[in-house]
C-alpha positions as CSV (number, residue, x, y, z in Angstrom):
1,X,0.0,0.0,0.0
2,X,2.7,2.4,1.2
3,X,4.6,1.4,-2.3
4,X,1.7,2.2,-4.1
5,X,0.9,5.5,-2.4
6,X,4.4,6.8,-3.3
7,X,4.5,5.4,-6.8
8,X,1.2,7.5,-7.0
9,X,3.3,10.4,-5.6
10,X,6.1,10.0,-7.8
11,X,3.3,10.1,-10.5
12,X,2.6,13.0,-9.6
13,X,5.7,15.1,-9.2
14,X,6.4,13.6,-13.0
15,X,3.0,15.8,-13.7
16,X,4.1,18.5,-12.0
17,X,7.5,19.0,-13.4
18,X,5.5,18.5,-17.0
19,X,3.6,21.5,-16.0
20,X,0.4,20.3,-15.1
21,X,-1.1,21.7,-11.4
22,X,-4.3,21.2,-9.8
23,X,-6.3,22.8,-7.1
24,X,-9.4,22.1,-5.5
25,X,-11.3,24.3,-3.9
26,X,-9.5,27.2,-5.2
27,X,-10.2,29.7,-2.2
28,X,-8.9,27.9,0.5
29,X,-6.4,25.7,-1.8
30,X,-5.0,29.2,-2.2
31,X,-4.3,29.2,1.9
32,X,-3.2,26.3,1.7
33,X,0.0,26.5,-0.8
34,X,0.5,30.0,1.1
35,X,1.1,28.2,4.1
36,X,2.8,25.3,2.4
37,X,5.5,28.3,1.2
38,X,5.4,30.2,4.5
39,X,7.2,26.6,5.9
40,X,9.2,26.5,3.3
41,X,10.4,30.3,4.1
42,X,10.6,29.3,7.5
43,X,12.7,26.3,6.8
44,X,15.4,28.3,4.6
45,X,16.0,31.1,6.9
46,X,16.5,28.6,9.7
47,X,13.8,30.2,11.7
48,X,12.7,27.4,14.3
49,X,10.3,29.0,15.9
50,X,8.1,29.4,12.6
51,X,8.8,26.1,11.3
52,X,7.8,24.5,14.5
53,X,5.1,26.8,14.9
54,X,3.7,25.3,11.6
55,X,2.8,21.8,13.0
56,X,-0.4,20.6,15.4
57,X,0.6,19.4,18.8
58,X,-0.3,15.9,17.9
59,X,1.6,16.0,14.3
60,X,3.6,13.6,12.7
61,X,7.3,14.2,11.0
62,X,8.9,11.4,9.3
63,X,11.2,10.5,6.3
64,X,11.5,7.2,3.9
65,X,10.9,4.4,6.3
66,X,12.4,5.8,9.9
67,X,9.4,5.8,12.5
68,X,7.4,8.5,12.6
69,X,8.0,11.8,15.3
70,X,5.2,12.2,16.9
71,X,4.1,15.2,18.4
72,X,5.8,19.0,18.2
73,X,7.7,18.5,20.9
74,X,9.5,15.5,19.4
75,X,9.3,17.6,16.3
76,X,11.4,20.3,18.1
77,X,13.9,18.1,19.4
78,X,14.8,16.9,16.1
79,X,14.5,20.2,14.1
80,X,16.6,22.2,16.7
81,X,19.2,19.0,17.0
82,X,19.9,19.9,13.5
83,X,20.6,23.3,13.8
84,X,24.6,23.1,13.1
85,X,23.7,22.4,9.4
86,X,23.2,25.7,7.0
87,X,20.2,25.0,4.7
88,X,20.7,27.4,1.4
89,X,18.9,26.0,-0.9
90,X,14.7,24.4,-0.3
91,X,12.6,24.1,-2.9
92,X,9.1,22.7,-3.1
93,X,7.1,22.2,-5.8
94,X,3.3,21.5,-5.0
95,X,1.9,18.5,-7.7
96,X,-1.5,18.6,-6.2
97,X,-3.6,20.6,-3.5
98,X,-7.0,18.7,-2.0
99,X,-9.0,19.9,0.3
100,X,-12.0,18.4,2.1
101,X,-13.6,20.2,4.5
102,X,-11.1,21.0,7.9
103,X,-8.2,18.8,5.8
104,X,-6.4,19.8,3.1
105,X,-3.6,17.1,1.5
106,X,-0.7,18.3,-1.1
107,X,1.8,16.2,-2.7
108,X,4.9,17.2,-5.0
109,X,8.8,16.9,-5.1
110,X,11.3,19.1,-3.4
111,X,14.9,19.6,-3.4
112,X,16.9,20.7,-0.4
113,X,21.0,21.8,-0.4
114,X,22.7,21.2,3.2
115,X,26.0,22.3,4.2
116,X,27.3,20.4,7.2
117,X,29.7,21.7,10.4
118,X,32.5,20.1,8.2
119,X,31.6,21.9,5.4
120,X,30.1,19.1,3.0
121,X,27.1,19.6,0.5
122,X,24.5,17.4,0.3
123,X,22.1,17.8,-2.2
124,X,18.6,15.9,-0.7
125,X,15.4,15.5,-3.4
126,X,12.5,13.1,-3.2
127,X,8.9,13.7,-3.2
128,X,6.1,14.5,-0.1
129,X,2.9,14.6,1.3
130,X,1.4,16.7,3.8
131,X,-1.8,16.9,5.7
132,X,-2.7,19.8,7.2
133,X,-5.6,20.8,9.2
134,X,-7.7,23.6,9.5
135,X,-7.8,24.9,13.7
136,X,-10.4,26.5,15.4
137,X,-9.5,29.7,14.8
138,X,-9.4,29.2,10.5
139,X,-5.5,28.8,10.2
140,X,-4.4,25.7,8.8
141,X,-1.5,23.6,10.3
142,X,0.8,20.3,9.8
143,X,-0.9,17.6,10.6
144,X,1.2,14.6,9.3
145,X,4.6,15.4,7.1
146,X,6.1,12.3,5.2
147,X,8.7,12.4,2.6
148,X,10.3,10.3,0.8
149,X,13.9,10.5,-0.8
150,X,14.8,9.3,-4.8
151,X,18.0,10.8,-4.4
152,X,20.5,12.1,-2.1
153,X,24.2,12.6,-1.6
154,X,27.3,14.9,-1.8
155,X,27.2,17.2,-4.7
């Protein structure tokens, strides 16, 4: 199933990169990929408290087939653990936006550059999805954040 699902993701990115983009519910899908950019901002400029500020209490983090983070103060831990690596280059390229009443799901490809403490690149890519749902007060939050790598290494 979880083969599948990602097979269907990478499906999707290849639609993406081929120009094709889809939104539903074009109001709040517009939220939506405005918060899905305002994380990436957050992530790029290394600013920790916006990036954690960005997931639900009871969210989820997790990568490839390491077990999941659970909760933003695991979230945190791990996020602020990394903070001796430079991030200068994040991008994110949205393949599809759904929403459904209080959830809204995207999937697409990104690409992130990482220089370590000892000064070595590593150039990250693979594809994602995240959930993200709508609070009480209207703004719209990680819920659950997966991705999945197809490539990384020094470059």
């Amino acid at each position: 199933m979880r083969a599948k699902r990602w097979r269907d993701c990478a499906s999707l990115a290849l639609l993406f990169w081929l120009g094709c983009r889809c939104v539903c519910a074009q109001g709040v899908g517009a939220h939506i990929i405005a918060a899905l950019e305002h994380y990436r901002v957050a992530v790029l400029q290394m600013d920790y408290d916006d990036e954690i500020a960005a997931f639900a209490d009871d969210a989820e983090l997790s990568q490839g087939n390491d077990p999941p983070l659970r909760g933003r103060a695991q979230i945190q831990a791990q996020i602020l653990s990394q903070a001796a690596f430079k991030i200068v280059a994040y991008e994110i390229g949205t393949a599809v936006t759904r929403v459904q009443g209080n959830v809204a799901i995207q999937n697409g490809v990104y690409s992130q550059r990482i220089i370590s403490p000892q000064h070595q690149s590593t150039l990250s890519k693979g594809v994602f999805e995240v959930e993200w749902s709508r609070q009480a007060d209207g703004t719209w939050l990680i819920s659950r954040l997966h991705t999945e790598p197809i490539a990384d290494g020094p470059r």
